[in-house]
Structure formats: structure tokens, C-alpha cells
C-alpha positions in Angstrom: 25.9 1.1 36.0 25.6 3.3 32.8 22.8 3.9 31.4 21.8 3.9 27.8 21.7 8.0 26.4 19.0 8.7 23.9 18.5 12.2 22.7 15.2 12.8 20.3 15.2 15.7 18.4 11.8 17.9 19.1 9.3 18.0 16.3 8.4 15.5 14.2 7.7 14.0 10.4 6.0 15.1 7.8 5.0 13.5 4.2 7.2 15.3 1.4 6.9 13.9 -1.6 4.9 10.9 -3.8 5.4 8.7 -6.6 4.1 5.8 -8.7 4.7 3.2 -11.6 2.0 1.9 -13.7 2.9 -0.6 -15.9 2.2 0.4 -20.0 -0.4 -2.9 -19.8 -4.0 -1.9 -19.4 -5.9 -4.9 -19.4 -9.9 -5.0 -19.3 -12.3 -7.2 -17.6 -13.1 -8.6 -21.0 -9.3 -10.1 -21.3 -9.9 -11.8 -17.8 -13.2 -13.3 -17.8 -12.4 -15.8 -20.2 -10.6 -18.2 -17.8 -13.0 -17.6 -15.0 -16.5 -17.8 -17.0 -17.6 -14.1 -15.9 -18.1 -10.9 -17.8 -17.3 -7.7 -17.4 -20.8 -6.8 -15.9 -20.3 -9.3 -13.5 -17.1 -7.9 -12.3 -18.5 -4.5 -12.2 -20.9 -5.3 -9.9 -18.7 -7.7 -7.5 -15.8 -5.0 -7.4 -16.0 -2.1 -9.4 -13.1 -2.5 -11.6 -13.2 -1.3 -15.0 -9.6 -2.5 -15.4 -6.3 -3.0 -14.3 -2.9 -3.4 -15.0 -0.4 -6.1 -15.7 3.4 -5.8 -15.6 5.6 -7.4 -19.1 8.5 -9.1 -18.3 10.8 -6.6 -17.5 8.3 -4.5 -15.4 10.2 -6.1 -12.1 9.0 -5.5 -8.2 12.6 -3.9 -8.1 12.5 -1.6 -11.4 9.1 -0.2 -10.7 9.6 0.5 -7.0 12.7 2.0 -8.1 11.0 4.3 -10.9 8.2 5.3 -8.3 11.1 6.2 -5.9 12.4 8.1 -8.2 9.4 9.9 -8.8 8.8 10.4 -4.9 12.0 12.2 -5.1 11.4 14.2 -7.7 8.0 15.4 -6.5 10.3 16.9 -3.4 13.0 18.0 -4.8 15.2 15.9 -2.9 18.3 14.3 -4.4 18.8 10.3 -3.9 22.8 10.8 -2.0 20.4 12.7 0.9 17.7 9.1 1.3 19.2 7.4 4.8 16.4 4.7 5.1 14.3 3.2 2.6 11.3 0.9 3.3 10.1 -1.7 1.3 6.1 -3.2 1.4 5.6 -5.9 -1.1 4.0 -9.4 -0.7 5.2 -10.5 -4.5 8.7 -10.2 -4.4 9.4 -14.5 -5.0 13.1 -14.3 -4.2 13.4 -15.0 -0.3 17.3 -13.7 0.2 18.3 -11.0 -0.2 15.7 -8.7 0.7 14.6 -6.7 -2.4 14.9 -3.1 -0.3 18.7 -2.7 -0.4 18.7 -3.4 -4.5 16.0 -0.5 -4.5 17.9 1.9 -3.0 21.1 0.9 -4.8 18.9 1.7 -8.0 17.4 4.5 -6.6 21.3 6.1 -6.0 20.4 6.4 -2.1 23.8 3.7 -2.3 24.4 3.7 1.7 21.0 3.9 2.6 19.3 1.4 5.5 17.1 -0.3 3.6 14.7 -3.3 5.1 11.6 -4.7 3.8 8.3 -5.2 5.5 6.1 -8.2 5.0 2.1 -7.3 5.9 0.8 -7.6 2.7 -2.0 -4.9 1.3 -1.3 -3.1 4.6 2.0 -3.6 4.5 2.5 0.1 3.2 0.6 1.6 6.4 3.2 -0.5 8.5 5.9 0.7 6.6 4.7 4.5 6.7 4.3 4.2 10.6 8.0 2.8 10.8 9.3 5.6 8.6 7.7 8.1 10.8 8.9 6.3 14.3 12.3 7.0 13.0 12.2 10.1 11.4 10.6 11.3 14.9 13.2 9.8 17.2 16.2 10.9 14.9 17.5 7.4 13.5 16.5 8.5 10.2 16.6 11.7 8.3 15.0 11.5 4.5 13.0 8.0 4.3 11.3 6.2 1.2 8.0 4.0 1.7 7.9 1.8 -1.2 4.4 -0.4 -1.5 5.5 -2.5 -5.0 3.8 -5.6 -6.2 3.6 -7.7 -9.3 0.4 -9.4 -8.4 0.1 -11.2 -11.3 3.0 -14.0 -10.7 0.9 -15.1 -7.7 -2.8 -15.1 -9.1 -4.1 -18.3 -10.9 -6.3 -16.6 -13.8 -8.5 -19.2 -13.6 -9.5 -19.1 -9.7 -12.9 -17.2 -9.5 -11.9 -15.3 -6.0 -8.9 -13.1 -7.3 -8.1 -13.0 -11.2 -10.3 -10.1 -11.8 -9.1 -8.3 -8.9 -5.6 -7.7 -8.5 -2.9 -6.0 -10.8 0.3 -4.6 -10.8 2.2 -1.5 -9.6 4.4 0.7 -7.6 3.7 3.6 -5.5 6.3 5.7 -3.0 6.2 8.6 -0.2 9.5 10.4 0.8 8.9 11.0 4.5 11.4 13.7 6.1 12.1 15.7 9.7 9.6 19.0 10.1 8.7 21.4 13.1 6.6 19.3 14.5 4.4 16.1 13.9 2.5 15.9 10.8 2.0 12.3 11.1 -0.3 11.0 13.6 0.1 7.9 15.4 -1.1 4.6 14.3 -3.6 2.6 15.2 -2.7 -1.3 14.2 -3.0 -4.8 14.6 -3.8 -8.6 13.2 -6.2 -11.0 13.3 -4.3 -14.5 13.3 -7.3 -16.7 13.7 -8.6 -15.3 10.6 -4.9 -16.2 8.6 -6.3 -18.4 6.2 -9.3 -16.1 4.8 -6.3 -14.9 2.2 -3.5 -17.1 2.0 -1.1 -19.0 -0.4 -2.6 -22.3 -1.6 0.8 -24.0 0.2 4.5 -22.8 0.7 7.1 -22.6 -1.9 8.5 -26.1 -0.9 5.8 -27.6 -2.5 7.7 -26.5 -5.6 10.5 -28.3 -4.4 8.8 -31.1 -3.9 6.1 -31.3 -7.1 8.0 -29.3 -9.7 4.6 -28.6 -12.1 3.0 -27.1 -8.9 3.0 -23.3 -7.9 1.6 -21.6 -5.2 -1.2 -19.1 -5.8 -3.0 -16.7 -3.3 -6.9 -18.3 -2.5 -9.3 -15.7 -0.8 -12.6 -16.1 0.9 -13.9 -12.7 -0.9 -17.3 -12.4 1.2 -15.7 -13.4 4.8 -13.0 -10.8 4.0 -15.4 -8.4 3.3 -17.6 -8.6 6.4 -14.7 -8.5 8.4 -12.9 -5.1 6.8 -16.5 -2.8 7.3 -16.9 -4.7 11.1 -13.0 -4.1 12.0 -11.7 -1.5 9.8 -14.3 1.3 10.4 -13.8 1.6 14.0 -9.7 1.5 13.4 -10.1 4.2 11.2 -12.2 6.3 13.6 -9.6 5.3 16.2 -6.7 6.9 14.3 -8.5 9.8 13.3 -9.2 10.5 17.6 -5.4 9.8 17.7 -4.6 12.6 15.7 -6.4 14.7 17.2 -9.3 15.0 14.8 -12.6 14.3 14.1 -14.1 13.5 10.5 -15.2 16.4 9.6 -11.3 18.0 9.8 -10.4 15.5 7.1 -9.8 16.6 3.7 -9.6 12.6 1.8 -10.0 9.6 2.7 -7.3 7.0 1.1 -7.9 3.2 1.9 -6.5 -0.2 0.7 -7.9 0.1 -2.9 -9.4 -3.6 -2.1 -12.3 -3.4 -4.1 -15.0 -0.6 -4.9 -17.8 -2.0 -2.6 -15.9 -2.2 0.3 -13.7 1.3 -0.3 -17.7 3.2 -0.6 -18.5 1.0 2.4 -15.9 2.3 4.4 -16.8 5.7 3.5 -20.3 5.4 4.1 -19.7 3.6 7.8 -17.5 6.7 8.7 -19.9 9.7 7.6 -17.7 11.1 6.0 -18.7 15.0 4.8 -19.3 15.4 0.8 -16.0 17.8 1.0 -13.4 15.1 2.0 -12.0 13.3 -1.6 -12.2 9.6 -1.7 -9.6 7.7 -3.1 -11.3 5.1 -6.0 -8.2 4.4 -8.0 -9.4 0.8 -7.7 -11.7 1.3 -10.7 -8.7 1.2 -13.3 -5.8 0.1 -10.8 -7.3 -3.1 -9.7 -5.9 -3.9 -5.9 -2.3 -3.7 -6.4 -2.3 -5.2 -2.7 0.8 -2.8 -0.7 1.3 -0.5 -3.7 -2.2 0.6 -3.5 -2.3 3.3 -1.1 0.4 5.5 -2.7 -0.5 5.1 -5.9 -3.9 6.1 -4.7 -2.4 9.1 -3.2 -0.4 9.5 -6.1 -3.2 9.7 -8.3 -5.2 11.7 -6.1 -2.3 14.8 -5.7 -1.4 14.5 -9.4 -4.2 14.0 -11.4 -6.5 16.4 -13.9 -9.3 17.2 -10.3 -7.8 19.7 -7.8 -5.2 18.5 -5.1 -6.6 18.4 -1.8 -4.8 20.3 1.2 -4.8 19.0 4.9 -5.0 15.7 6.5 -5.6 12.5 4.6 -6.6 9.3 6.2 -4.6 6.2 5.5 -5.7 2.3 5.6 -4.5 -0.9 5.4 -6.1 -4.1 5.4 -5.2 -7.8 4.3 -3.8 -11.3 4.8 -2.9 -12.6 7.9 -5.3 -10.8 9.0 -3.6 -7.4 9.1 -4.5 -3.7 9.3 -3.1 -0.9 10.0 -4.5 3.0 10.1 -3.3 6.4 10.3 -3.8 10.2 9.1 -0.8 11.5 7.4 -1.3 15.8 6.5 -0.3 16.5 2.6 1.9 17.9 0.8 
């Protein structure tokens, strides 16, 4: 009988290029607190969020993942016609069918593009990343976009204690392409299903179908979450830095789900981490923009005012279902 023929190109993937949206919105802990009978010191202390932003109207999960594409591309030097795959994380786009990803490449000009989306929430970006790179590597894909986009803000009650103050809106991209040889290390992933209703939806959207005043809004148990990201997530992390190849000390930053500040220092402090690798705290004036977090972290980290790091930069996921997901990425 014939037998299937796969040929994989030798080498591997690398990360080429980043890019992020912030909506114009900054909005401080004194605009939220209101509703939820805190203050901003109170906030400070729980999370470490100064502030955060909040998309208007016409700031959609599509048009900002398509600007932060853009930018992605840009960053490069890569024209859109040459994007062949395009990956889309985002746990806030409300419109079931179609899937948001092929209406962000079409925007983003990469017109006959593969484009899917992928549904793990705040680590729905590593999961998307690890995808890009398992094509890249066996030659399905050429040029790939990661897109982590969210408009958290159409899912949060601002009145519910556990998440108003936290989360806020956003886009952030990669371009991932082909390179001499593997500049991605492997992941290191998995879930936690008995733990699925620690961050969930308060019920499904046929509820809304059924009590038209009613709407669905994401619940969290903040302190159970955060026990289990420092007891599960360290020793991931650790695990995808041995699967690279590495130890700690080779690692030049440290980029995790911007959750909150407590557990991103946390994480840092369970890993002994040296004083010379950068850690990503974008959380402080982001909020946790859930899958966008991550790139706009890295974003923020290779773009901003403080010198870019060079070498390999950890990565990690972590949210509802429960899902995580953790690998070291070199950069640009």
C-alpha cells in the first residue's frame, strides 16, 4: 500500500517581528472602584495595577488585532501578500461563526492566508505560538502571525469584586518565520479540567436566549487561582527552560501572563531568577489583557524607553479551564 510522503525542511523557526494596540482609553483605579467599594490603595496592594485600558466602541477584537498585526509586520519588514498562516488567541470575541482569524488577515492584506483561531484563554497566545512554530518547523507554513487580542471589558461585570479592577483591553502580535535552525524551543503544556470552574463564565450565552436582560460575565476565584499558578506554573516554566536546553541563568527576560503583579514577582522569585534577566511587569498600566498579554508585554519590553534585551526570553501562559502553556522563544 502507499504510504503517506512527508518531507520536513531542516532547521527550524524563529520570532521575527512584534506588535501591539493599546486602546487611546487609560482608565485609573479611581474610575473602577466606585462600583466595587474599593480604592485605588486597595487595588495596589491586591494586584499591582496602577491602571489599565478600555477599548471605545470602535476599538473591535478585529481592528486592534489587525493594527498590532500590522505593526508585527512592520517591525520585520515583511509585507502582508508574503503572511501564509495567521493565528488568532482571544477569549472576547462574542460572535461564535465565523471565526474572527480569517477577517484579520483579510484586514491585515495577508487575503489567502490560513487563518484559525485558538480558544485557551490568557494562555491562549502560548498555544498559538507553539502551533505557529510546529508548522513553520515541518514546512506547512512559511511567514505566521500570533495574534493574542481581547476586549475584556464586554465580559467583566464592573461591579463584581473578583475581576473589574483587573482586566483591560488590547492587542498584541509576533510574526514567526523559517531560520537555520530552531530558535523556538519546545513546549511544555497542559490543563487542569477539575479546576474549570475557578475562572469561568457565570452561564452560556443561551441564557441570553432564554432571559433577554441577562448576560454572561466571567467569575474568578482570585486566591484559588493564585495558589494554583506559583504550585503548577513554576515547575512548567523550569520544565521548558530544560527543554530548551537551558538553564536560568542563560535567560535574558522573563515574560509571563501579565495576571496580576503579585503573582508575575512570585513567579520570578520561585524560579531564581539572576538580577540580569528583564521581567516583564506591563501589568502595572496594562491590566491583564487575558491572551493579548504576553505580546504586548514583549512588545513593550523590545520597544520601550529601557534597553532591548538580546537572547532567549521565557514565555507563559496561564488561565481558565485550567490551562497553561510554557516555552522560551530567542529575540529578535
Amino acid at each position: 500500500m502507499p504510504a503517506v510522503q512527508i518531507s520536513c525542511p531542516p532547521g527550524g523557526a524563529r520570532l521575527l517581528g512584534v506588535g501591539a494596540y493599546r486602546p487611546d482609553r487609560v482608565v485609573t483605579n479611581d474610575e473602577v472602584c466606585g462600583p466595587i467599594d474599593s480604592s485605588d490603595e486597595w487595588i495596589r496592594q491586591r494586584s499591582g495595577i496602577v491602571s489599565r485600558r478600555h477599548a471605545r466602541p470602535d476599538e473591535t477584537v478585529a481592528s486592534m488585532a489587525t493594527a498590532a498585526a500590522k505593526d508585527a509586520l512592520a517591525f520585520a519588514g515583511v509585507p502582508a501578500d508574503r503572511v501564509d498562516t495567521v493565528i488568532v488567541a482571544s477569549m472576547s470575541n462574542l460572535q461564535q461563526s465565523p471565526p474572527i482569524a480569517p477577517e484579520i488577515a483579510h484586514r491585515t492584506g495577508a487575503v489567502a492566508a490560513a487563518a484559525l483561531d485558538v480558544g485557551a484563554a490568557c494562555s491562549g497566545f502560548c498555544h498559538g505560538l507553539a502551533v505557529a512554530d510546529a508548522l513553520v518547523r515541518a514546512g506547512t507554513a512559511g511567514y505566521t502571525l500570533v495574534i493574542g487580542a481581547e476586549r475584556m471589558t464586554d465580559i467583566i461585570d464592573p461591579r463584581d469584586r473578583s475581576t473589574a479592577f483587573l482586566f483591560g483591553d488590547g492587542a498584541g502580535a509576533v510574526l514567526i518565520g523559517p531560520d537555520a535552525r530552531p530558535r523556538i524551543g519546545p513546549v511544555v503544556w497542559g490543563s487542569d479540567g477539575a479546576r474549570s470552574g475557578l475562572i469561568a463564565h457565570t452561564d452560556s450565552w443561551l441564557a441570553v436566549r432564554d432571559k433577554p436582560d441577562f448576560w454572561p460575565t466571567m467569575r474568578m476565584a482570585g486566591q484559588e487561582v493564585f495558589r494554583w499558578a506559583i504550585q503548577k506554573i513554576a515547575p512548567t516554566a523550569r520544565a521548558a527552560v530544560e527543554a530548551a536546553g537551558l538553564g536560568v541563568a542563560d535567560l535574558a527576560a522573563f515574560v509571563p501572563h501579565q495576571a496580576n503583579l503579585r503573582i508575575v514577582d512570585k513567579l520570578a522569585a520561585a524560579l531564581r531568577l539572576p538580577d540580569a534577566v528583564r521581567v516583564a511587569r506591563d501589568v502595572v498600566t496594562a491590566g491583564n489583557t487575558s491572551a493579548a498579554s504576553i505580546p504586548l508585554a514583549l512588545h513593550a519590553m523590545l520597544t520601550g524607553d529601557a534597553p532591548a534585551p538580546s537572547g532567549p526570553a521565557l514565555l507563559t501562559g496561564f488561565g481558565a479551564g485550567l490551562s497553561y502553556a510554557a516555552l522560551v522563544v530567542e529575540l529578535p
